[in-house]
C-alpha positions as CSV (number, residue, x, y, z in Angstrom):
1,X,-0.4,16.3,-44.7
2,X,-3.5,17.4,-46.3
3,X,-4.1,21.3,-46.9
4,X,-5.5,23.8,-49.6
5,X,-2.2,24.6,-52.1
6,X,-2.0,27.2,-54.7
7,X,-0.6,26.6,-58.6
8,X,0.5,29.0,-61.0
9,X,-0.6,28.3,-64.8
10,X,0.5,31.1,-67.4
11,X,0.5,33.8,-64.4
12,X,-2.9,32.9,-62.7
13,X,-3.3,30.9,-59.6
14,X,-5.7,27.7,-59.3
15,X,-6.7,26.3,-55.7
16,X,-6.5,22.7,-55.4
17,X,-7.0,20.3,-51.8
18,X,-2.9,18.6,-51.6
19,X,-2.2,16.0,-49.9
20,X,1.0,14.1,-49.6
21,X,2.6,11.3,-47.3
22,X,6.0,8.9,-47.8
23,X,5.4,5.4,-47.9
24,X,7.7,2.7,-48.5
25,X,10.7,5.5,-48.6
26,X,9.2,7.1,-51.4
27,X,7.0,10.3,-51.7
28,X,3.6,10.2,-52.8
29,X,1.0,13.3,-53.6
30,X,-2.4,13.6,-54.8
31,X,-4.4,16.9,-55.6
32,X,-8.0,18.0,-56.6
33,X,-8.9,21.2,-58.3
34,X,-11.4,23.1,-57.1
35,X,-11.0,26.6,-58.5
36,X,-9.6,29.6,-59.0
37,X,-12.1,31.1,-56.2
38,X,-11.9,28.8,-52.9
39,X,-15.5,28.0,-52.8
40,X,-17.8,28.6,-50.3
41,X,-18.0,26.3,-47.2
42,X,-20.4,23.9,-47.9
43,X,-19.4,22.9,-50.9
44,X,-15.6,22.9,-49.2
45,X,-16.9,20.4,-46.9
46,X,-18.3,18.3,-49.4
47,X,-14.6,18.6,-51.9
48,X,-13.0,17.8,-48.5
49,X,-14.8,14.8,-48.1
50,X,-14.9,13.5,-51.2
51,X,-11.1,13.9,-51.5
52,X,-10.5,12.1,-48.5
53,X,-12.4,9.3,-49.6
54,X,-10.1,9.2,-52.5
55,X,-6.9,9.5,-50.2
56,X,-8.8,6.8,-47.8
57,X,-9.5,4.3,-50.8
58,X,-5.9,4.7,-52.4
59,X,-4.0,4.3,-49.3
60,X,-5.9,2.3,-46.5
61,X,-8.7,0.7,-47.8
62,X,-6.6,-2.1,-49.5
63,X,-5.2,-2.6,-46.2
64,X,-8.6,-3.1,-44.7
65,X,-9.8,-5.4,-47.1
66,X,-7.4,-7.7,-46.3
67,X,-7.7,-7.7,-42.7
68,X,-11.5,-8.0,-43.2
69,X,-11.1,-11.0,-45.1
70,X,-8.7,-12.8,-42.6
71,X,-11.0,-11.4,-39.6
72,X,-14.2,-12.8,-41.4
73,X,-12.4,-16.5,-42.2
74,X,-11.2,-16.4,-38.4
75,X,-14.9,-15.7,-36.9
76,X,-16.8,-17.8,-39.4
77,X,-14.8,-20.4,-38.6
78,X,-15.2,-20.5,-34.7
79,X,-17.8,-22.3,-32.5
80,X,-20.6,-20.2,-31.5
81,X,-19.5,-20.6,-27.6
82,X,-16.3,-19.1,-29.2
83,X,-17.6,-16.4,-30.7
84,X,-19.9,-15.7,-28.6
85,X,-16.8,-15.4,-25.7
86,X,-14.9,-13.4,-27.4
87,X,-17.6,-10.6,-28.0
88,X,-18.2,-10.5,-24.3
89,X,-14.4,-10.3,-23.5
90,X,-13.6,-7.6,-26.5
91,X,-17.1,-5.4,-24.8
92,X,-15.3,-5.6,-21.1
93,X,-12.2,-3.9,-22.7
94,X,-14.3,-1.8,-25.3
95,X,-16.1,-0.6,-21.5
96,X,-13.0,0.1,-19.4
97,X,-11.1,1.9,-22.0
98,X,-13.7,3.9,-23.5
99,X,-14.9,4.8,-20.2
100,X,-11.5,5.4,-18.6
101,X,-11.0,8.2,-21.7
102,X,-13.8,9.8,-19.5
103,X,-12.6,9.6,-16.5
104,X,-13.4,6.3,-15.0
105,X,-11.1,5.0,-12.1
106,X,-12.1,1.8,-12.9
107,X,-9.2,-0.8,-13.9
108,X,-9.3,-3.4,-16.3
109,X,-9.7,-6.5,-13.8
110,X,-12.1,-4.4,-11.4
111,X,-14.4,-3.5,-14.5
112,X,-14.3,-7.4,-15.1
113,X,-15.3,-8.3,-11.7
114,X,-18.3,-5.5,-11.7
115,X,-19.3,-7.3,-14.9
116,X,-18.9,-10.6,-15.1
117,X,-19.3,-11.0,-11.2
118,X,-21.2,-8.0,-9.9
119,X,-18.4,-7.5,-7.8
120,X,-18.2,-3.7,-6.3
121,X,-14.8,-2.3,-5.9
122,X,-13.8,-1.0,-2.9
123,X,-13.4,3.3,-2.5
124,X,-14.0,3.4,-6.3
125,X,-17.2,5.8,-7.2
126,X,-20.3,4.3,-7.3
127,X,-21.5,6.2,-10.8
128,X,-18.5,4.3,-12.5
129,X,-19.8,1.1,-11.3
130,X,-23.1,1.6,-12.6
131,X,-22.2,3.8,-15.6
132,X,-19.5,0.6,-16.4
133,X,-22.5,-1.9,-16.4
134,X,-25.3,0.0,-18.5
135,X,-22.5,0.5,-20.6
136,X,-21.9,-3.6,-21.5
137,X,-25.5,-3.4,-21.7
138,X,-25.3,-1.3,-24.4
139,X,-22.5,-2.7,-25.9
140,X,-24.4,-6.3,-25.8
141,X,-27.5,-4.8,-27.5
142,X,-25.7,-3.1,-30.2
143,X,-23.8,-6.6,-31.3
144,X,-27.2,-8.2,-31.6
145,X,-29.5,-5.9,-32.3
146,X,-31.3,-5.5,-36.0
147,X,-32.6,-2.2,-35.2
148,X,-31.5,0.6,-38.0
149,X,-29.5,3.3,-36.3
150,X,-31.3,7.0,-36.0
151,X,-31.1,9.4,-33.5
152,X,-33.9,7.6,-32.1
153,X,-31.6,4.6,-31.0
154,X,-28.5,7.0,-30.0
155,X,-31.0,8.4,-27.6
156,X,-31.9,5.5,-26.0
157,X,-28.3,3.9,-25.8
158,X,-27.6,7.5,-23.6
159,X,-30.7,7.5,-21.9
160,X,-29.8,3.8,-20.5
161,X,-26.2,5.0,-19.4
162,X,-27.6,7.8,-17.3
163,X,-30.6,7.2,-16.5
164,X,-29.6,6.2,-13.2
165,X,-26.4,8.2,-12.4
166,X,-27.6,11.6,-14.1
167,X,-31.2,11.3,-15.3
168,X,-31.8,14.8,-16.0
169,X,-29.8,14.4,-18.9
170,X,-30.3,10.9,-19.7
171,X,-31.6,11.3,-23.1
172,X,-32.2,14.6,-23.8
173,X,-30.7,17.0,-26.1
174,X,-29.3,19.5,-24.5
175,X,-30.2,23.7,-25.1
176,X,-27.4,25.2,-23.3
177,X,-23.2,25.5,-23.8
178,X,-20.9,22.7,-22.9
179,X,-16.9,23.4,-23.2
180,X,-14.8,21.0,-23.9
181,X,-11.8,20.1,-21.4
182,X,-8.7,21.0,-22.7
183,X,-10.1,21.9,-26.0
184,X,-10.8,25.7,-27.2
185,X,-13.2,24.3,-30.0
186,X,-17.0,25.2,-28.8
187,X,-19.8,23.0,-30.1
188,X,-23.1,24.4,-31.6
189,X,-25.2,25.9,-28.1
190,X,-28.9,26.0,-29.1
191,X,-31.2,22.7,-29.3
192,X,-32.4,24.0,-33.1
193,X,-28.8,24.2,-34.4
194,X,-28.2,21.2,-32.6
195,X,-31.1,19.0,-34.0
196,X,-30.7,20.2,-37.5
197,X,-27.2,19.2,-37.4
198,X,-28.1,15.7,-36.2
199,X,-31.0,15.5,-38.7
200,X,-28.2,16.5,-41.5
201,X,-25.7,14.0,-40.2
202,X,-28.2,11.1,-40.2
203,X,-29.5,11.6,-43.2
204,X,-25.6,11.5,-44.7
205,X,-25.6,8.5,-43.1
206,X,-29.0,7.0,-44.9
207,X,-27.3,8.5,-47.9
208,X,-23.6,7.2,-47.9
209,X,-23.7,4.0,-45.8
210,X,-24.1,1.9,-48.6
211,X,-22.2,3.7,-51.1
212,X,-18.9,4.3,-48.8
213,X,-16.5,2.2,-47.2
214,X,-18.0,0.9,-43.5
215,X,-14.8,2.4,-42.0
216,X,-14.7,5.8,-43.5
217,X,-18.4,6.1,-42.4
218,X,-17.5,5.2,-39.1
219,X,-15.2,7.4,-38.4
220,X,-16.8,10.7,-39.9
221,X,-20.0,9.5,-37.8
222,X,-17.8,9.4,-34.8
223,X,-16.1,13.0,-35.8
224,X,-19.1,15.1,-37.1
225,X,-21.5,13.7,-33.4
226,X,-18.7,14.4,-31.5
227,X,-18.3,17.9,-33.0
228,X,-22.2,18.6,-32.6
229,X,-21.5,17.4,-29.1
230,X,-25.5,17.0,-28.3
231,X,-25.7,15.7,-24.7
232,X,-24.5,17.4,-21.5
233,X,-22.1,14.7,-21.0
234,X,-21.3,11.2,-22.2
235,X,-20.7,12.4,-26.1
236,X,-17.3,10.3,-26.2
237,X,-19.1,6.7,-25.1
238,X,-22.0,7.4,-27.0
239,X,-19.8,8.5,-30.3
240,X,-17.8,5.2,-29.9
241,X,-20.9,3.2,-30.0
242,X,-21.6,4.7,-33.5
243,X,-18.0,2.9,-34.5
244,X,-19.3,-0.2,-32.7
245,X,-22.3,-0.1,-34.7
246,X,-21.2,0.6,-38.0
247,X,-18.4,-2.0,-37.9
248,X,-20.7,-4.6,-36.4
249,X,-23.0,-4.5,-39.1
250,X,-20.7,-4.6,-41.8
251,X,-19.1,-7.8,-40.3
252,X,-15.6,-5.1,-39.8
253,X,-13.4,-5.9,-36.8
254,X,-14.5,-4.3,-33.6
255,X,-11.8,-1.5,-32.5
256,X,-11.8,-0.3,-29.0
257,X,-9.6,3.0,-28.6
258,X,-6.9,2.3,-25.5
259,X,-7.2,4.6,-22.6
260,X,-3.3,4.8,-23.2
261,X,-3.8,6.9,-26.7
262,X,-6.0,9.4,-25.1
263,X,-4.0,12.1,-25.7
264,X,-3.5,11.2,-29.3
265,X,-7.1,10.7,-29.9
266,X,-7.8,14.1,-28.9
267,X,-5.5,15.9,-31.0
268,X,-6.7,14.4,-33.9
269,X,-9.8,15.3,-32.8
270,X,-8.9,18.8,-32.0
271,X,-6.8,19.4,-35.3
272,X,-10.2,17.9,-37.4
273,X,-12.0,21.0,-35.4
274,X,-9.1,23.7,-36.0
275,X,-9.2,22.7,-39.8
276,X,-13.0,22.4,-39.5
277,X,-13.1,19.4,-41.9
278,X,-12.9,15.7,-40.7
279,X,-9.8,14.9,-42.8
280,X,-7.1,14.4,-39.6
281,X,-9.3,12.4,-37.6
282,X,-10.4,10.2,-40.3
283,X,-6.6,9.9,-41.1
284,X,-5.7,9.2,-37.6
285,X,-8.8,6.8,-36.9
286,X,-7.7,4.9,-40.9
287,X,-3.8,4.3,-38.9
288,X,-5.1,3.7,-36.1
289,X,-7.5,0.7,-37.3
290,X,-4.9,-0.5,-39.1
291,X,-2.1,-0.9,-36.4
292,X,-4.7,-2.7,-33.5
293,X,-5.9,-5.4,-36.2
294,X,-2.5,-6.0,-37.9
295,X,-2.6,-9.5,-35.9
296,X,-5.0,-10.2,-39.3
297,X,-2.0,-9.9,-42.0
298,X,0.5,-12.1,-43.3
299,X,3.9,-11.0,-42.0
């Protein structure tokens, strides 16, 4: 549980970011100061992150490491036709499932067949057949591409995902409100506040991806464009591309987010947006990353 706690020191109180977990049966806790006033909110945001980059390394990025290592001796060690067959068979799943978290009524062995056989389901919509295949496209362009990610690149990953099925928003920021099913968090409505945001969150990116670990960067990525929410639709896919990315070009394992944890997903999401700092979601994704590559560590 992370939070803002209060301590009293010869009858004055000092504000410091808590945060405390039990590991192991025992209790852990970690705190940073950050005043006797509770500072204004950007420089919250930035304590926030930088504190959660502390929890991250402490608790989780040992983990990783370990799992990296074992993932990287695995891959290196494989035949290209190998490897090469296994990217393909983690993007079909990495398609259905982050596609069925939109709504697709596409099932694992049907998105298969529209990919690998160009097979068309029957009384299944036609957009989720198309959407499915631009989105292994994308998916196949992003594990081999060299190109330096900037807004640039997001928009052209959306603009081939809809250009077909929705072109009026196929690459376009949008200047208008979008709500958020089942969510009462409302993203940023005008195209100004919308490209400054983007222009502040890749530049963080330039800034941090070499200094911080590939998958805390990955998952604020994910949390603070989803939060900005700049297309009409197709924020989600696009978002999980950024993980894709990221991961990808830090030689990380892949993660694709089951269609099963849907609901879990979003309420880390939504409790990043009701604490307005990225802290739950990052802890969620950390778990989460751990648990689907676990095959990676000794038992």
């Amino acid at each position: 549980m992370a939070t803002i706690i209060k301590h009293k020191v010869n009858g004055r109180e000092y504000n410091y970011l808590s945060y405390s977990y039990r590991k192991d049966k025992k209790f852990f806790k970690k705190e940073k100061y950050v005043g006797v006033e509770i500072p204004p909110y950007d420089d919250l945001v930035q304590l926030w992150e930088d504190f959660s980059y502390e929890v991250v390394k402490d608790r989780w990025i040992p983990i990783i490491e370990k799992i990296t290592k074992k993932y990287q001796d695995s891959f290196n060690s494989m035949p290209s036709s190998i490897k090469a067959k296994n990217l393909r068979s983690f993007g079909i799943r990495f398609t259905h499932h982050s596609s069925k978290i939109e709504g697709s009524t596409l099932t694992l062995r049907e998105t298969e067949k529209v990919i690998n056989n160009n097979i068309t389901p029957n009384n299944k919509p036609l957009n989720d057949v198309i959407e499915t295949k631009a989105h292994m496209n994308i998916y196949e362009k992003i594990v081999t591409t060299i190109e330096e990610l900037s807004m640039d690149l997001v928009c052209k990953w959306h603009r081939e995902l809809f250009e077909i099925t929705d072109h009026n928003i196929a690459g376009v920021i949008r200047n208008y409100p979008v709500f958020i099913e089942g969510s009462n968090y409302e993203p940023p409505m005008s195209k100004i506040e919308i490209e400054m945001l983007l222009k502040d969150l890749f530049e963080w990116y330039n800034d941090k991806k070499d200094i911080l670990h590939p998958v805390f960067v990955a998952s604020v990525m994910h949390y603070r464009f989803v939060a900005i929410h700049p297309f009409g639709d197709g924020n989600g896919r696009v978002a999980r591309f950024l993980i894709t990315y990221i991961l990808n070009k830090n030689n990380y394992p892949l993660i694709d987010i089951d269609a099963k944890f849907r609901d879990q997903y979003y309420r880390a999401l939504e409790k990043a947006d009701k604490k307005d700092y990225a802290f739950p979601f990052i802890q969620w994704f950390f778990k989460y990353y751990i648990e689907e590559n676990k095959k990676y560590l000794d038992h």
